[in-house]
N, C-alpha and C positions, 0 to 999 in steps of 0.2 A: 560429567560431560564437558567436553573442552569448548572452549569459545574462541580459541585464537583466531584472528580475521587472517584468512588464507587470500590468495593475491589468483586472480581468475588466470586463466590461461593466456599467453600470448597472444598478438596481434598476427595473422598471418602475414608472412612474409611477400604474399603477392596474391591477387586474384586469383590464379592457377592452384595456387596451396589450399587455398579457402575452399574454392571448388570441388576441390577432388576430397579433402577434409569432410567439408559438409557432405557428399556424397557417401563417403564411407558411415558417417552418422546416421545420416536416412536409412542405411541398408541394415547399420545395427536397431534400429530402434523398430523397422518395416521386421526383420527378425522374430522378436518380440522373445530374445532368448537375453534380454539386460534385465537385471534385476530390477525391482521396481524404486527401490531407494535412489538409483542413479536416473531413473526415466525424467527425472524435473531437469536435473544439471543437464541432461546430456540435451534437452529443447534446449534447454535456455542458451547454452553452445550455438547449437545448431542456428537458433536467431539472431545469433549476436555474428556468426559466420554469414548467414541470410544478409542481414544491415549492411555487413565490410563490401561485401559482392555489388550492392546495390549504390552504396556511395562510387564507388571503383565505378562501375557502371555508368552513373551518372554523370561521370567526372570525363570520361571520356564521349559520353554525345554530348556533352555540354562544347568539349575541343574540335568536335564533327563539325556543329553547327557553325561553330566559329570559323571552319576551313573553309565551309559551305559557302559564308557570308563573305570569304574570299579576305576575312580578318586574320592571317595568319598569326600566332604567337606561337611560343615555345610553349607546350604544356609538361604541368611537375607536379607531379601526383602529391595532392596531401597527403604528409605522412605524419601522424598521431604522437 
């Protein structure tokens, strides 16, 4: 059996990628037609997609609030 340490998948290119990404995983995993070998990686994707969304997410009410408070700045999305 091989052990090489394999490198996870990329970082979505944007909220919108993530989205439609994780959506297509829901749909294969809600299927129940993925082998069961892949059902662990294919969550662990899918939350690691879940988390990008929610930071992204976060990141901009956090810039709402700040428009709110009438604090205008520039917001720059962290990028990893």
């Amino acid at each position: 059996m091989a052990t090489a340490a394999k490198q996870g998948p990329a970082a979505p290119a944007s909220y919108e990628a993530a989205l439609q990404e994780l959506e297509q995983l829901v749909a294969r995993l809600e299927s129940g037609d993925m082998p069961l070998e892949q059902l662990l990686s294919q969550y662990q994707r899918g939350a690691a997609l879940l988390a990008f969304c929610r930071d992204r997410l976060e990141a901009v009410e956090g810039q709402v609030k700040l428009l709110d408070q009438g604090a205008l700045k520039t917001w720059t999305p962290d990028t990893p």
